[in-house]
N, C-alpha and C positions, 0 to 999 in steps of 0.2 A: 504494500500500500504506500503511495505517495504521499508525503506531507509537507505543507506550506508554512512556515513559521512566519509570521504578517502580523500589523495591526489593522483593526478595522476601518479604520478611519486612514491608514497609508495608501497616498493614492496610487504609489508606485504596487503597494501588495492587492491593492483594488484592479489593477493591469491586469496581473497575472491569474487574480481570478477572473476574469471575465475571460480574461485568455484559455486559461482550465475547462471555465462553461462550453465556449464553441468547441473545444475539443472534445466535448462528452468524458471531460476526465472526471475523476473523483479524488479529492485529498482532503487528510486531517489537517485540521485547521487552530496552527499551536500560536495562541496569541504571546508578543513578546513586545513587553517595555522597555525598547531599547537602551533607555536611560539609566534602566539595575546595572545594566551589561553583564546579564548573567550567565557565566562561567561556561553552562555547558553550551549556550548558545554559541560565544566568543569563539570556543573550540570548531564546532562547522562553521562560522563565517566571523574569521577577527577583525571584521573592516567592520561589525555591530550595527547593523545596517537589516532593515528587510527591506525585498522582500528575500526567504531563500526557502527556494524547492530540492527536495530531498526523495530520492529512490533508490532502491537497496544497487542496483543494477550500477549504477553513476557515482552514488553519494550526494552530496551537497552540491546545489546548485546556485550559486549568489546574483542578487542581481536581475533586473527586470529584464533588463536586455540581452542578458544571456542567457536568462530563462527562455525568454522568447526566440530565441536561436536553438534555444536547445531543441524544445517540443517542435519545431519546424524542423528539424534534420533529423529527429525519430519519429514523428508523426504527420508531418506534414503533406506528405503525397498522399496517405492515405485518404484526404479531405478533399484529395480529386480540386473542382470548381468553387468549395468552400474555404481554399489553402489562404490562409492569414495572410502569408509571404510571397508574393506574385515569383511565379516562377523565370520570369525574363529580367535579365541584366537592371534594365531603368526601370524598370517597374518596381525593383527590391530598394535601387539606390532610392527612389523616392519614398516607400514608405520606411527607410532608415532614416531620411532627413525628418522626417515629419516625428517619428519616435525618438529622437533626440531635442528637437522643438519641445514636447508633449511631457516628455518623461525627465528633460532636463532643464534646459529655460524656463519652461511654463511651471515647474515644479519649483526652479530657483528662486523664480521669479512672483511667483502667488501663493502658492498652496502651501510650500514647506513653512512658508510665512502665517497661513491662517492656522493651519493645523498645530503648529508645535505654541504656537500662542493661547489658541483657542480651547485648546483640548490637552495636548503631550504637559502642560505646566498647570493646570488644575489636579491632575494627579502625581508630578514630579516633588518630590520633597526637596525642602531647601540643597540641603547637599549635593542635588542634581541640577539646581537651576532654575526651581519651581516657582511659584509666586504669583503675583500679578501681571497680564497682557502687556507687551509692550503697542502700543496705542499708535509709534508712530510706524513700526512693522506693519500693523493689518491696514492702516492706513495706506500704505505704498502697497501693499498687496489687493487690494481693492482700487488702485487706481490703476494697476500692470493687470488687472483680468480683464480688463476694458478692451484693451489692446489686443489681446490673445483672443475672444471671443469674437470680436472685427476680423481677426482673422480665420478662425473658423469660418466665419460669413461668408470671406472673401472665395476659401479651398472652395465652399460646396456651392458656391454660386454658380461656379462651370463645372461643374462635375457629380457625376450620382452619389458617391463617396467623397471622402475627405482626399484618397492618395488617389483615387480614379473609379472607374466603373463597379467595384464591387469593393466589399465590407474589408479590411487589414486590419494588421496591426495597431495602423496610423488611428484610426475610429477609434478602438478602443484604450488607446491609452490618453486620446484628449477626452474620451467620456468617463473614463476612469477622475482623471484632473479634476476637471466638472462636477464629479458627484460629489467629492469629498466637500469642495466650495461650497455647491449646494446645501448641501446635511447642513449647514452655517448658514446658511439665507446670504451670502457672501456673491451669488452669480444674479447682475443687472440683465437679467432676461428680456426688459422691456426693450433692451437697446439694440436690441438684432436679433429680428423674428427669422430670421432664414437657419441661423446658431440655434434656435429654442427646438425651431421644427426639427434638423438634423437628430439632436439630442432626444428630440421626444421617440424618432424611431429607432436611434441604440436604444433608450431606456425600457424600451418595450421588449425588447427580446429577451429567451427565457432567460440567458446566463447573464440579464441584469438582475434577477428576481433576489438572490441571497445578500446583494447590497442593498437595494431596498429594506430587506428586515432587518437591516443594523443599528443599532443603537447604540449609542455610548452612556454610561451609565450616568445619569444624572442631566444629561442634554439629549434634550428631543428635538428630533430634525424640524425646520422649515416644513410651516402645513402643508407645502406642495411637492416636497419631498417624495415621496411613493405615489402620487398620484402621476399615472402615463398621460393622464391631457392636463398637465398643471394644472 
């Protein structure tokens, strides 16, 4: 059996499951506070970091992006028409550009910001860093989603997909970004309806469903949260 050591609210380990759902995988789901840095985690990945995928066959797999390399070079032909990873040359180059955008800029640049303020420091104790929000962090991460969600607009204005005619990588890892935002009422949806609609048909598919029923203990998602028609 496979298993994902993630936090629920990491949008990077939010990737890898949506990723898992289109593959029809199945994994234990071992949540980690990256902030204990605990010992036995450290040991399969010392960079303390999720997400990381693990099977007996491989071992530890670190990393959204080599996750997503992984499951594409051992399962990825078998998905035929529904392969994540376009099988031509510029077809892969672009949706690598767009999963570096999605899983690194837009992560640098917004989410890592909302989430470890929002959430990662309500339950860090001082010794890790805990305390109150930094005010003018979610501030610049609420003004840099703007920016990224314009761009969304822009990918799917010409195109059926984000990287091109059918569903990638690229989708799911800016839907991934998006949700965690979301779950924070943190995404200006009113400011680009072509971004809400894109979103609203990732969020509908079934391996959005196990994001949806996440909660973090003590914060309740944005009322539009789980609903497929906001």
């Amino acid at each position: 059996m496979a298993t994902l050591h993630h936090h629920s609210l990491c949008p990077l380990s939010r990737f890898v499951r949506l990723v898992l759902g289109e593959f029809g995988l199945e994994a234990d789901l071992v949540e980690e506070r990256v902030w204990e840095r605990r010992t036995e985690f450290l040991l399969i990945n010392p960079a303390g970091r999720t997400p990381v995928f693990t099977e007996e066959q491989v071992g530890a797999v670190p990393g959204a992006a080599v996750i997503a390399e992984y499951l594409d070079e051992t399962r990825g032909l078998a998905l035929g028409e529904r392969r994540l990873l376009p099988s031509d040359p510029k077809g892969r180059v672009e949706v690598r550009r767009l999963l570096d955008w999605f899983n690194v800029k837009m992560h640098d640049e917004v989410t890592s910001y909302l989430v470890t303020e929002k959430v990662f420091k309500r339950f860090m104790g001082p010794e890790h860093g805990g305390g109150a929000p930094d005010m003018s962090a979610i501030r610049a991460a609420r003004s840099n989603i703007r920016y990224h969600l314009s761009y969304i607009g822009f990918l799917i204005g010409g195109r059926n997909w984000l990287a091109g005619d059918r569903l990638t990588y690229a989708d799911l890892a800016a839907a991934a970004q998006l949700s965690s935002a979301d779950y924070l009422g943190d995404v200006p949806w009113h400011e680009n309806e072509a971004a809400k609609n894109w979103y609203a048909r990732v969020k509908s598919r079934p391996s959005f469903r196990p994001l949806l029923a996440d909660r973090v203990p003590g914060m309740q998602p944005a009322d539009h949260y789980a609903d497929l028609d906001f």
